[in-house]
C-alpha positions as CSV (number, residue, x, y, z in Angstrom):
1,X,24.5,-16.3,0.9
2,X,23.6,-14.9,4.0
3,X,20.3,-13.5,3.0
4,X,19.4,-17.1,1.0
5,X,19.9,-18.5,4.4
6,X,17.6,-16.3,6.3
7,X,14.9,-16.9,3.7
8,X,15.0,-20.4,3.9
9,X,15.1,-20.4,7.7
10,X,12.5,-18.3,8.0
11,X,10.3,-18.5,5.0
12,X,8.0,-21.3,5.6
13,X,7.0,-19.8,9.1
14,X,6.3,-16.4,7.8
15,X,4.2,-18.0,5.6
16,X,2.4,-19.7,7.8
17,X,1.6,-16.7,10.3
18,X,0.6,-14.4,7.0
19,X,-1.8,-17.2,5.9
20,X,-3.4,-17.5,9.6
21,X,-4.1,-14.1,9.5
22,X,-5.3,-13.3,5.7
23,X,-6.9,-16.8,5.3
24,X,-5.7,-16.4,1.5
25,X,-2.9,-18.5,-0.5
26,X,-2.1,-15.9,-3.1
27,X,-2.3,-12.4,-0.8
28,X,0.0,-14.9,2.1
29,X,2.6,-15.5,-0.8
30,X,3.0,-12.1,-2.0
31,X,3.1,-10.0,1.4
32,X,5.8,-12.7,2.1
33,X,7.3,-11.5,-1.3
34,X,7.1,-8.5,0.1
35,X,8.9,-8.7,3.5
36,X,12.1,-10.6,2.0
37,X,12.1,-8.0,-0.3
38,X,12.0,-5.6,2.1
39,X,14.9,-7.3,4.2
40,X,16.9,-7.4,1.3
41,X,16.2,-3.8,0.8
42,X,17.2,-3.0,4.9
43,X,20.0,-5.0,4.9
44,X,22.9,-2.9,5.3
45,X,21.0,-0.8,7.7
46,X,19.8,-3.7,9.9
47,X,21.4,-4.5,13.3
48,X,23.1,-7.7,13.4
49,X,22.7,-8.4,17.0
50,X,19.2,-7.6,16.8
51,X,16.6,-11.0,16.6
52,X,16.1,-10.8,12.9
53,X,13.2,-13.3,13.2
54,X,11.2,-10.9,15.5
55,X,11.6,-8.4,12.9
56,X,10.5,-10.5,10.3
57,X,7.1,-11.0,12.1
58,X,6.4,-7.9,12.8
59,X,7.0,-6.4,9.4
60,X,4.7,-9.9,8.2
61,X,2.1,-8.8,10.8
62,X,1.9,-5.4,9.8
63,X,1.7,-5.8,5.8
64,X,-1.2,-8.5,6.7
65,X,-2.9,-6.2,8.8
66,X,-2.4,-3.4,5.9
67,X,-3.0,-5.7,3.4
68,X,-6.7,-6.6,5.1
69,X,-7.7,-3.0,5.2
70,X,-7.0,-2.2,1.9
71,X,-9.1,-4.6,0.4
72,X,-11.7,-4.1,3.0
73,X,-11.4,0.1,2.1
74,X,-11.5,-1.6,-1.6
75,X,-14.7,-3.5,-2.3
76,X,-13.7,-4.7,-5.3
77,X,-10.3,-6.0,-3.9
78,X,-11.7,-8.1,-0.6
79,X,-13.4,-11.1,-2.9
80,X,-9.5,-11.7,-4.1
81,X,-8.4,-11.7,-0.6
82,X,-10.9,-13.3,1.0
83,X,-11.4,-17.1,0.1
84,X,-13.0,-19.2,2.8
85,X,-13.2,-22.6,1.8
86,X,-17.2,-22.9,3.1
87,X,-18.3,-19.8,2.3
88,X,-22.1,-20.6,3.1
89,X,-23.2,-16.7,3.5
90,X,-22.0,-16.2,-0.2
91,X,-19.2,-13.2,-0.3
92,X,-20.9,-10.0,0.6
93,X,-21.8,-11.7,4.3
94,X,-18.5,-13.5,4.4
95,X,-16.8,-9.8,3.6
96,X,-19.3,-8.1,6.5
97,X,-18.5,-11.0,8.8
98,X,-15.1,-10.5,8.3
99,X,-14.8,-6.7,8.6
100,X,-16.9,-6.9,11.9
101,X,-14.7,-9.8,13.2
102,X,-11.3,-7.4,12.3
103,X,-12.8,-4.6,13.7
104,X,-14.0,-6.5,17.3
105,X,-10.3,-7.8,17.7
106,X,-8.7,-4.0,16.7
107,X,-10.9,-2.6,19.5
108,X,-10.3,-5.4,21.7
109,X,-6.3,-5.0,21.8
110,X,-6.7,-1.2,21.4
111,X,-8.2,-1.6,25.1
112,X,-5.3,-2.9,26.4
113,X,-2.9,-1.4,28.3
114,X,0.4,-0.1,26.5
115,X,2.3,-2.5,28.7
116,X,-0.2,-5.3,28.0
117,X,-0.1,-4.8,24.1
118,X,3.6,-4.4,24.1
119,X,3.6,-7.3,25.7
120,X,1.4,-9.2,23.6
121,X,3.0,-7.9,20.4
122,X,6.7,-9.4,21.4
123,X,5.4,-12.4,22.7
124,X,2.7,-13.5,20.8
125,X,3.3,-12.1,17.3
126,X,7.4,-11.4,17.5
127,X,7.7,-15.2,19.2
128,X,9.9,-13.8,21.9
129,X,9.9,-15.6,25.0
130,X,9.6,-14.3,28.5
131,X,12.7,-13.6,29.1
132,X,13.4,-11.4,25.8
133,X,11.0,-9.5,26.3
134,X,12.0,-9.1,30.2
135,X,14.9,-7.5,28.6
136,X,13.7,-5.5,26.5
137,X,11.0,-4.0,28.4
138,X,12.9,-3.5,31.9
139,X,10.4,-6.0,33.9
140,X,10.7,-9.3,35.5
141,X,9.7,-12.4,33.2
142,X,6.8,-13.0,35.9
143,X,5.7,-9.7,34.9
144,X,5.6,-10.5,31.5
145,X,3.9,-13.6,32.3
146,X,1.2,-11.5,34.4
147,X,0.5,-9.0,31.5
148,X,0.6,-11.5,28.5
149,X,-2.2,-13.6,30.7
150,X,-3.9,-10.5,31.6
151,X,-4.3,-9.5,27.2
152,X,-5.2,-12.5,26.3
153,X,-8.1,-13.0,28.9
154,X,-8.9,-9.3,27.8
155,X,-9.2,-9.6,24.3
156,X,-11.2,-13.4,25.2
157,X,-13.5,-11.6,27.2
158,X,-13.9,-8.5,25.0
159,X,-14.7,-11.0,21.8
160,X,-16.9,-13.3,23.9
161,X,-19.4,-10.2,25.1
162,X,-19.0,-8.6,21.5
163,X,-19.5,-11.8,19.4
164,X,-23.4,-11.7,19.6
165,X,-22.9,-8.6,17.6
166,X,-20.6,-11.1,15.3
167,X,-23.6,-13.5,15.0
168,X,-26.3,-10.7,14.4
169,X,-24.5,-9.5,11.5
170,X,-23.7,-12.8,10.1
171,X,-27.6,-13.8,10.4
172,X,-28.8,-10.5,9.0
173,X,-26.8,-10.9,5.8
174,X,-28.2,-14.5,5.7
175,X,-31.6,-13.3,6.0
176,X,-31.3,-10.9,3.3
177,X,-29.7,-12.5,0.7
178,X,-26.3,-10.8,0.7
């Protein structure tokens, strides 16, 4: 009973954040299959006083994240993943596009500071407010205000500068065919 309430709390958001990040029906349903079977797996072993929807997200986030490399380390798995609904590049640019648009936003958080990413991480992709993540971090909620600003800016700022790259390779596959 418990766990049947959980996934219907919580399904239809995980859902939603899985598809904002792999842009695919089918790959957002199963990695959602995937994380309530892996609560179901961890649930004796989970800590009941522990936000179970922050954990939820995270282990969402992460099999999204996995699920994206894969199938860009896979050539033949990234046309299943990927289906853009104006796909005017035609699928080997849309796939180079996307690679180089994953890529620019891994380097941009991987310049962050540890207390900036942590940060961003509990905030942004855990949906913790301020004040959790206070907590759980040992800083004031200004503080986490401050560094949360200060990532998002960064990663803006990095993207901005780096998207000309973004637009080369997008025209370059354009230009020759691919």
């Amino acid at each position: 009973m418990a766990f049947e309430s959980l996934y219907w709390k919580y399904h239809t958001a995980v859902y939603a954040n899985v598809l904002k990040i792999t842009r695919n029906r089918n790959a957002a349903e199963d990695i959602v299959q995937e994380v309530f079977f892996t609560l179901w797996e961890k649930r004796h072993s989970l800590n009941p006083d522990k936000n179970i929807a922050g954990w939820l997200f995270t282990l969402s986030f992460h099999k999204s994240i996995d699920s994206l490399k894969k199938a860009l380390r896979e050539p033949s798995g990234l046309p299943a993943l990927v289906d853009l609904p104006d796909d005017k590049m035609g699928s080997a640019g849309a796939e180079e596009s996307q690679a180089l648009a994953l890529r620019r936003l891994e380097e941009a958080m991987a310049r962050l500071s540890p207390q900036k990413r942590k940060v961003l991480e509990l905030c942004k992709l855990q949906g913790k407010s301020y004040e959790e993540a206070a907590r759980e971090m040992h800083i004031s909620k200004y503080t986490v205000k401050e560094y949360l600003s200060g990532a998002v800016v960064s990663i803006r700022e990095y993207l901005r500068t780096h998207s000309f790259l973004l637009l080369l390779a997008a025209l370059a596959c354009l230009i020759s065919g691919r």
